[in-house]
N, C-alpha and C positions, 0 to 999 in steps of 0.2 A: 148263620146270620149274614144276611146284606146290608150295605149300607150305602145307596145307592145315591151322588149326590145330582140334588135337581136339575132338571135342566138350564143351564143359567149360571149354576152355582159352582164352587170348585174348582177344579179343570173340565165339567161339561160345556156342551156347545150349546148356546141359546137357542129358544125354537125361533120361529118366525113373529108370532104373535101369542108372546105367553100369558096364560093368565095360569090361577089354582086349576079349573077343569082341564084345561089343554094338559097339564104338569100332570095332574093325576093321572089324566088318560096312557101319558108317556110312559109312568110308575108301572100302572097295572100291565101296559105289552111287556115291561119287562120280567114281572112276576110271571105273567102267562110263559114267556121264552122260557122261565128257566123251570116251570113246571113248580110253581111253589106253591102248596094247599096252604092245608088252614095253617093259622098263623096269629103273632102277636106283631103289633104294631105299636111304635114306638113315635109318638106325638110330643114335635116341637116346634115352638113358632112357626116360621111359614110351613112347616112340615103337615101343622094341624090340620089344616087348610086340604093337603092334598091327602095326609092319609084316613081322615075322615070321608073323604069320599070314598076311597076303597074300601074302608070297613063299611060303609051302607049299602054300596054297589054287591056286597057279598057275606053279609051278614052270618052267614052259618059257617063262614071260613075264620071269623075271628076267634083265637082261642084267648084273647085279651087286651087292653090297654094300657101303656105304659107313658103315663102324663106326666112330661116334665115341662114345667112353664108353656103350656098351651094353651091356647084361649080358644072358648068357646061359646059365649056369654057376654053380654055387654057390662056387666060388673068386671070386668077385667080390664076397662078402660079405664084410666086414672087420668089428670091434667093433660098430662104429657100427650096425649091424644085431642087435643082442641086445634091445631090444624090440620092433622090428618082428616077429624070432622068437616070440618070447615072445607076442604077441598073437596070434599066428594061432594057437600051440597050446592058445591060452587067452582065447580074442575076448568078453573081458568090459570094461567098464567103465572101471577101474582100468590094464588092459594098451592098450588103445585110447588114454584121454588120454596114456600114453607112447609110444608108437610114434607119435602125429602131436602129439608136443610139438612140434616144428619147424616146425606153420604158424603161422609169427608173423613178425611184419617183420623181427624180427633172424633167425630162421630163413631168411626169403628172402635178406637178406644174406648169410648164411654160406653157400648154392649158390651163388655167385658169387666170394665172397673166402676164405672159411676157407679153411687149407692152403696159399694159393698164396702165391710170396714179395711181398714187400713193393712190389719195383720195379713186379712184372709185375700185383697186385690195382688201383695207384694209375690203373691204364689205363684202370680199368673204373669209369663215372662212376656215382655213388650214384641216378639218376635213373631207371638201371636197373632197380634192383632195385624201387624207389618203385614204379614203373609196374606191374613184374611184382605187387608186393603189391596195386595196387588192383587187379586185374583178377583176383586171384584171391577177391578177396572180391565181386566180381560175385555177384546171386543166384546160388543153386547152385552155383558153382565148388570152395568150400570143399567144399561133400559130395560132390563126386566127386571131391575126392583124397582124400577119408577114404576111401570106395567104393574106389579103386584101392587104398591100400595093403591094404586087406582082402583085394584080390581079386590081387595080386601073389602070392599064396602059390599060385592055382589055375597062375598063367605058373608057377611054379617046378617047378610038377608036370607041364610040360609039357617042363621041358626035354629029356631023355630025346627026345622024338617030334623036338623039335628040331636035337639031335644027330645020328638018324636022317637028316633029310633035307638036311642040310649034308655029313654022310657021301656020303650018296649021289649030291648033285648035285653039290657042288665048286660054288657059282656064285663067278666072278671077285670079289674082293673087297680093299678097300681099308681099311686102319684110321689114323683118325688120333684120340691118344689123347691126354687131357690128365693128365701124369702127377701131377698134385697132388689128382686127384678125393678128395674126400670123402666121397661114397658108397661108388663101388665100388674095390676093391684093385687093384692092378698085375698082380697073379698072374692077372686075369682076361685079361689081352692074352695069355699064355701058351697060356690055354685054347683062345681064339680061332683062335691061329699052329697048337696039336695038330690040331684041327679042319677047321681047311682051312691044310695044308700050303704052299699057293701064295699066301695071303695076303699084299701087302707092308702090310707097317705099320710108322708113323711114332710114335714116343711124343715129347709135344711141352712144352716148359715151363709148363704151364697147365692152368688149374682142370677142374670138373666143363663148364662153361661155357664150353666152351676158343674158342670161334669170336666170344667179346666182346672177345679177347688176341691171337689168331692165325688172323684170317680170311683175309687174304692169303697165308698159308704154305697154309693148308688148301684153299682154293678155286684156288689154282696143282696141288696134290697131286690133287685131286679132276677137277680139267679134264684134266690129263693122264692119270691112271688111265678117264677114258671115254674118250678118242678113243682109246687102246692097248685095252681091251676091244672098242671096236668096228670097230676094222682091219680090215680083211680079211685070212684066215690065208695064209701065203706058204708052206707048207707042202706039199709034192708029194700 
């Protein structure tokens, strides 16, 4: 397993001019370096964005998808999404400082806690989010999530091409979903289930963040769903 974190994000070093393609393209030289075939891809928030291009970029390499809180459909926009709108039809100044009012420390809190109940947020130790805040205020980190949400309106344009190739390939896929998210809506697991008809999915008591709450239910769900994808068919 890899878990490679974006460019931008983590301890990585920002690129020059990030967007989801640029990031992707970064992803893929490094699966190329390390000689990595087919494969399961593990889709989350911005992650969606980038590993979706790899899976259509190489379609007969995916042995799967593993959807936690990914959006890929505009049912997955809830309220909370009316200035991010709003800024991309209008990418000035004024609609910009609204759309990334939320990078702020009590912002990085609330993708961890807002919305989830109270028993299941005390899980999730504040040192968390601390940590996530310093690392997003590393040089450059802050400009490529302002750069991403700009550029999250070009992924939206793409969904359409994305639908196309999940239409058409079916890859095996898995969702485990935290129903409390605060980004994306419920209605977007829906969209998921239309699209690949053979998908199982799991919706589970937990945030946007659901693997700080429920990594043992998810990582049992997950190890099971690859060794059944990759059985061998007993089929005449």
């Amino acid at each position: 397993m890899i878990a490679p974190d974006l460019p931008g994000h983590g301890e990585s070093e920002p690129l020059p001019a990030p967007s989801f393609p640029v990031i992707g393209q970064a992803i893929s030289e490094l699966l190329d370096s390390l000689e990595i075939g087919p494969r399961f891809i593990y889709l989350h928030d911005w992650g969606a964005p980038v590993g979706l291009q790899i899976a259509m970029q190489a379609p007969e390499k995916v042995l799967g998808l593993i959807v936690q809180n990914a959006n890929a459909h505009r049912t997955g926009w809830g309220p909370g999404w009316a200035a991010t709108q709003a800024y991309w039809a209008q990418p000035n100044a004024e609609n910009q400082a609204a759309a990334t009012a939320h990078l702020t420390l009590a912002g990085t809190r609330d993708t961890y806690i807002a919305g989830v109940p109270p028993e299941v947020a005390e899980r999730i130790p504040a040192e968390h989010w601390e940590e996530d805040w310093r690392v997003m205020n590393l040089p450059g980190h802050m400009d490529t999530q302002r750069a991403l949400i700009a550029d999250y309106a070009n992924y939206a344009a793409r969904f359409g091409a994305i639908a196309q190739y999940l239409e058409r390939w079916q890859p095996p896929a898995l969702m485990v979903w935290g129903r409390h998210d605060i980004y994306f809506d419920l209605a977007e697991v829906l969209s998921w289930m239309r699209v690949l008809p053979r998908m199982e999915a799991h919706v589970l008591d937990a945030g946007h963040l659901l693997l700080e709450t429920h990594a043992d239910a998810a990582v049992a769900l997950m190890l099971d769903f690859i060794r059944r994808a990759q059985a061998p068919s007993t089929g005449a």
